[in-house]
C-alpha positions as CSV (number, residue, x, y, z in Angstrom):
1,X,-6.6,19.4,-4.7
2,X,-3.9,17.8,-2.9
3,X,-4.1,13.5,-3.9
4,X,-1.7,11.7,-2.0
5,X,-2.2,8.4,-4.3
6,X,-1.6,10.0,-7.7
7,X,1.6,9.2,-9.6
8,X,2.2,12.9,-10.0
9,X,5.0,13.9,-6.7
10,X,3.5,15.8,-4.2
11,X,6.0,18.8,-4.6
12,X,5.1,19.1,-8.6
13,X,1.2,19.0,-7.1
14,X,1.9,21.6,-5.2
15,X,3.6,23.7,-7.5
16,X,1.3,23.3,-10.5
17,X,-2.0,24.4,-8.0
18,X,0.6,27.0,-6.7
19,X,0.7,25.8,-3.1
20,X,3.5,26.4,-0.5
21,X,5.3,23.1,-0.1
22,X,5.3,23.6,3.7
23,X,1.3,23.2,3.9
24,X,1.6,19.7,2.7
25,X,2.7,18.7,5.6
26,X,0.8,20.8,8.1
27,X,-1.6,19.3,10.5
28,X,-4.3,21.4,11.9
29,X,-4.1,21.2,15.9
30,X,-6.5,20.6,18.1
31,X,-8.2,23.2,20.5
32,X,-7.0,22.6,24.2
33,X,-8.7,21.8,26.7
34,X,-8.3,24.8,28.5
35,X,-8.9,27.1,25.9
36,X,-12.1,25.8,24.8
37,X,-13.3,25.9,28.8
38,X,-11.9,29.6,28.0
39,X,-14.0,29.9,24.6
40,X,-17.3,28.4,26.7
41,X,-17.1,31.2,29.3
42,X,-16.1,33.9,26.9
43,X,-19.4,32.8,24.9
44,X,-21.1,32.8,28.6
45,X,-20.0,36.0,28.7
46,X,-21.0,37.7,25.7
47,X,-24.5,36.2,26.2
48,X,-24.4,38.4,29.5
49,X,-22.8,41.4,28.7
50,X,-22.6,41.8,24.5
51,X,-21.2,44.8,24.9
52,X,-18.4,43.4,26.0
53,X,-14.8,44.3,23.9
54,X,-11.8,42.1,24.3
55,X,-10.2,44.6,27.0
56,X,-13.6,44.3,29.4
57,X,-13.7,40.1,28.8
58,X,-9.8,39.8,29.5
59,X,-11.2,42.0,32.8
60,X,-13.7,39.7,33.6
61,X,-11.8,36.3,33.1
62,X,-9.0,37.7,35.6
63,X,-12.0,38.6,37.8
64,X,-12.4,35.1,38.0
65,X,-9.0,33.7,38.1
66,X,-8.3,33.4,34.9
67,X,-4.8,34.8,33.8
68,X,-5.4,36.0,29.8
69,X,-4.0,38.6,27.7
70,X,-6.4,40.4,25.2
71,X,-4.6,39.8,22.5
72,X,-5.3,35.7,23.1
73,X,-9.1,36.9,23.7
74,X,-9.2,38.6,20.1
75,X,-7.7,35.3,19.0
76,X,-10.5,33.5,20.5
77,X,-13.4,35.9,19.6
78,X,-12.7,35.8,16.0
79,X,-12.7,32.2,16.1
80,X,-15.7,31.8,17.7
81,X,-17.1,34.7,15.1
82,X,-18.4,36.8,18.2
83,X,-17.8,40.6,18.4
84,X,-18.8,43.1,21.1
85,X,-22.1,45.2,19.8
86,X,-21.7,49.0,20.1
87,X,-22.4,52.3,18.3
88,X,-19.9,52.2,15.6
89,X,-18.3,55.8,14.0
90,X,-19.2,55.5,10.1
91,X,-15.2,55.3,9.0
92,X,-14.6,52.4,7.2
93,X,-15.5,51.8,4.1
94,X,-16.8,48.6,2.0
95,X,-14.0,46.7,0.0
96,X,-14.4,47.2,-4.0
97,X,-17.7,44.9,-5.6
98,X,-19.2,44.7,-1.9
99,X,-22.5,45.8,-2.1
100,X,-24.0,47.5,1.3
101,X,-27.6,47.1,1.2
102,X,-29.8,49.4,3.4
103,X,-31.3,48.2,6.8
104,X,-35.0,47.6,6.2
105,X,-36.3,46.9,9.3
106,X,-35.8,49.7,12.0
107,X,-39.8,51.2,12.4
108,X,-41.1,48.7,10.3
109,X,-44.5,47.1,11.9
110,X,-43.6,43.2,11.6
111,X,-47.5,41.9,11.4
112,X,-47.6,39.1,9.7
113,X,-45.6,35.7,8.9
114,X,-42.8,35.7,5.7
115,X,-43.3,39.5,6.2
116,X,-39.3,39.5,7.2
117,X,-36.7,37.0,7.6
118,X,-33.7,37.2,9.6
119,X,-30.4,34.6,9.3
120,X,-27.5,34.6,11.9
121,X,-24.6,32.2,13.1
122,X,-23.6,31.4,16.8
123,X,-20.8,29.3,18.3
124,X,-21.7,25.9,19.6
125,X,-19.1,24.5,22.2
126,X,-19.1,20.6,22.6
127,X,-17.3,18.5,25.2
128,X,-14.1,18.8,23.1
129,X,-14.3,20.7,20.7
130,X,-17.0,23.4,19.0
131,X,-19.8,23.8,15.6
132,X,-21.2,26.7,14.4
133,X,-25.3,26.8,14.2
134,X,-26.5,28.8,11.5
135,X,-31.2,29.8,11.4
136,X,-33.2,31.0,9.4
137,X,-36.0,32.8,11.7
138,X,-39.4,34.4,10.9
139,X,-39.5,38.1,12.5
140,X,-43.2,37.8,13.1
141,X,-43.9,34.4,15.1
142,X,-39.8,33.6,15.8
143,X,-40.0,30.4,14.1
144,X,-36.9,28.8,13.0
145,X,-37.9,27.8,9.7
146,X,-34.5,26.3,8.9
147,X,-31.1,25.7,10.2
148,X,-27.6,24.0,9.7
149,X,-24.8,22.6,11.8
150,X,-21.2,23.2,10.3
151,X,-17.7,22.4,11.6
152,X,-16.7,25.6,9.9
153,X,-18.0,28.5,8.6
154,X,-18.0,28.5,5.1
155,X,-21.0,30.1,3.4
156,X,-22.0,26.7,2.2
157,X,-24.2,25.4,5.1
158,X,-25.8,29.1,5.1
159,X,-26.8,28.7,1.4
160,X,-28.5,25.5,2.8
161,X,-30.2,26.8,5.5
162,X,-31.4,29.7,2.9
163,X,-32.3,27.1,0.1
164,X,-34.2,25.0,2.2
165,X,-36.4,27.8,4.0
166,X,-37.6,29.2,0.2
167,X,-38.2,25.6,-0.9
168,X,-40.5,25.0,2.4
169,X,-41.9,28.1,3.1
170,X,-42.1,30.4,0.3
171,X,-39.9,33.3,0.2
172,X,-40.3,36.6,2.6
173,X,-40.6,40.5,1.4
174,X,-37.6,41.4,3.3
175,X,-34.3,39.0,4.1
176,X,-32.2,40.8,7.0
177,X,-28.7,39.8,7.8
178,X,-25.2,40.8,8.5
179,X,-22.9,42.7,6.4
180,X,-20.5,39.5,5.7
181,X,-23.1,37.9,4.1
182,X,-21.9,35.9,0.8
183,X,-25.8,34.4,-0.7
184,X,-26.9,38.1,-1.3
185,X,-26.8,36.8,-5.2
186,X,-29.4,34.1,-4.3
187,X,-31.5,36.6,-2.6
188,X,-31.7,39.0,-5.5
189,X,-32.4,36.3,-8.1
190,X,-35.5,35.6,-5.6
191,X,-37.1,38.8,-5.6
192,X,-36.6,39.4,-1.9
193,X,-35.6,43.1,-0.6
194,X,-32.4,42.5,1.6
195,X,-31.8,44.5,4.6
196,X,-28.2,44.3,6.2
197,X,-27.6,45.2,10.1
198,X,-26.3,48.9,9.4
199,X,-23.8,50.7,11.9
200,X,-25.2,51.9,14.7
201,X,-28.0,49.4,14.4
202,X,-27.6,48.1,18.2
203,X,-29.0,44.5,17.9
204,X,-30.6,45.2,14.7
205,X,-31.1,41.0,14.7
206,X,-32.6,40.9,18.4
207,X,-35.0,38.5,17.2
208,X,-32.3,36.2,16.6
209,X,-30.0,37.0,19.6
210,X,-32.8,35.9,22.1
211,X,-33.1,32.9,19.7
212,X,-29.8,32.3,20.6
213,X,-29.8,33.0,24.3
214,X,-32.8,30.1,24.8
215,X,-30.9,28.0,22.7
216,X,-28.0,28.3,24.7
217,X,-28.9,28.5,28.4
218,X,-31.6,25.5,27.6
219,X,-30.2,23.3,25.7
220,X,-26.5,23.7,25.1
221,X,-25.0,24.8,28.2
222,X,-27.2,21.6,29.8
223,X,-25.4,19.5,27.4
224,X,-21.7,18.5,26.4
225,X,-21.9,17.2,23.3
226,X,-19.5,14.6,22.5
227,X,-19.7,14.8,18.8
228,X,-20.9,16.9,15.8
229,X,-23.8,14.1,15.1
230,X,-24.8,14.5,18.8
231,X,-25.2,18.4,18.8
232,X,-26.8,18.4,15.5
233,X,-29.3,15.6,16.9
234,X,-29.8,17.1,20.1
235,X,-30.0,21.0,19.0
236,X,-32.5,19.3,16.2
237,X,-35.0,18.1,18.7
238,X,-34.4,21.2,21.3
239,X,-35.8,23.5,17.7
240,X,-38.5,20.9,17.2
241,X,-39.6,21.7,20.9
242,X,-38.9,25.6,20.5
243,X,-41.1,25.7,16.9
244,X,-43.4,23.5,18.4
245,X,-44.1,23.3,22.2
246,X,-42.8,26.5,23.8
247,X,-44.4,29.7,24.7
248,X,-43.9,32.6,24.3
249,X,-45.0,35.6,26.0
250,X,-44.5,38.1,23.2
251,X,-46.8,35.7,21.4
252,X,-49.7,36.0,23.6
253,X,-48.1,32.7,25.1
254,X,-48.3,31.1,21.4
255,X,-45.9,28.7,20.1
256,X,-44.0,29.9,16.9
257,X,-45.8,27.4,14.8
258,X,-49.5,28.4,16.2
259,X,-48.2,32.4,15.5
260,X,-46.4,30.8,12.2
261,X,-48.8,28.3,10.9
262,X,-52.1,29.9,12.3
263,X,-51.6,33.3,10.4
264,X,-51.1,32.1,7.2
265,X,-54.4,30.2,7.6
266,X,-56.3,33.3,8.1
267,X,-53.9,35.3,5.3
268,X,-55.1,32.7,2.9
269,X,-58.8,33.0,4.0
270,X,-58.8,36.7,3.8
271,X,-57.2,36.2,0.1
């Protein structure tokens, strides 16, 4: 790219990797103040109600004083990478060489560990500023079996996350994520059936929303991160405690590693 120490003028760099010559010169600008307090309660928000569209959050925000227009909230929401859940009418269609892969999962008995997988991404806010959290979870016992930190979201830190959960843990029957997913390629070459959340599918990747929701309300709304080392550090040990110590009642009051760890013992006895 762009080396502002090579003999070669910056407008003939620009031209020969076919660049504007304005975005030499631009600066990316920080988030305000106010609009990331804006983003936080938005994300507050869509934790609460995720059905929630950009005309019901500018409705709630000026319920609480906060003077917005919707199309500002768009803005916002697509930054943050959230969208309002609903029934969708099947209109649109997928863009040419963008495979739609079947949703696996709806009346499928999840009894066992690696039996499904499911990935997602939520927005992080900081003190100033915000990261994106990306998981890897285990249907059966909720584990987070691997996760990334990213100051953007490129798929790279997903491809990561992905990588590093096959390398640890073996590889699952059944991968389920969104429809933007870009690592399909490295599911296929694995074996692994993908399932994608479908239209329609209301919280098709519950499992991961309610990760999401404990992450949140107890760990990162307690916090205000000063920088991206500090989340990742701090959202590292708040996982190690959620894998390890915490638990849950739809696990018989299990931790994820007990329901994670424990079956596979007994799998690989019965084997």
């Amino acid at each position: 790219m762009i080396d502002r120490t090579h003999d070669l003028p910056l407008t003939r760099q620009a031209k020969v990797l076919k660049l504007s010559r304005s975005s030499l010169y631009y600066r990316p600008r920080p988030v305000s103040p106010a609009d990331l307090a804006i983003m936080r309660r938005i994300d507050e928000l869509h934790l609460d109600y995720p059905f929630a569209g950009s005309r019901m959050l500018r409705d709630l925000l000026r319920g609480e004083g906060v003077e917005i227009g919707r199309c500002r909230i768009r803005t916002m929401m697509k930054r943050m990478g959230i969208e309002a859940i609903y029934r969708r009418p099947n209109t649109s269609k997928a863009a040419p060489g963008h495979r739609i892969y079947p949703y696996l999962l709806r009346g499928l008995v999840v009894d066992r560990p690696n039996q499904a997988w499911a990935m997602d991404i939520t927005y992080i806010p900081m003190a100033r500023g915000f990261v994106y959290l990306a998981a890897v979870v285990d249907w059966f016992s909720r584990r987070v079996l691997a996760w990334r930190v990213s100051i953007d979201m490129a798929v790279g830190f997903c491809l990561e996350a992905v990588e590093e959960a096959l390398v640890r843990h073996g590889k699952p029957d059944i991968f389920n994520t969104d429809q933007g997913s870009q690592f399909t390629g490295l599911l296929a070459d694995n074996g692994i059936a993908i399932s994608m959340d479908g239209r329609g599918a209301w919280r098709d990747n519950v499992f991961v929303e309610r990760l999401w929701r404990s992450v949140k309300y107890e760990e990162v709304y307690l916090r205000a991160y000063d920088s991206v080392g500090h989340a990742r550090a701090s959202l590292g040990r708040y996982l190690d405690f959620y894998n390890g110590k915490r638990p849950h009642s739809s696990l018989d009051a299990r931790t994820p590693d007990r329901a994670y760890f424990g079956d596979i013992a007994i799998l690989a006895r019965a084997a």
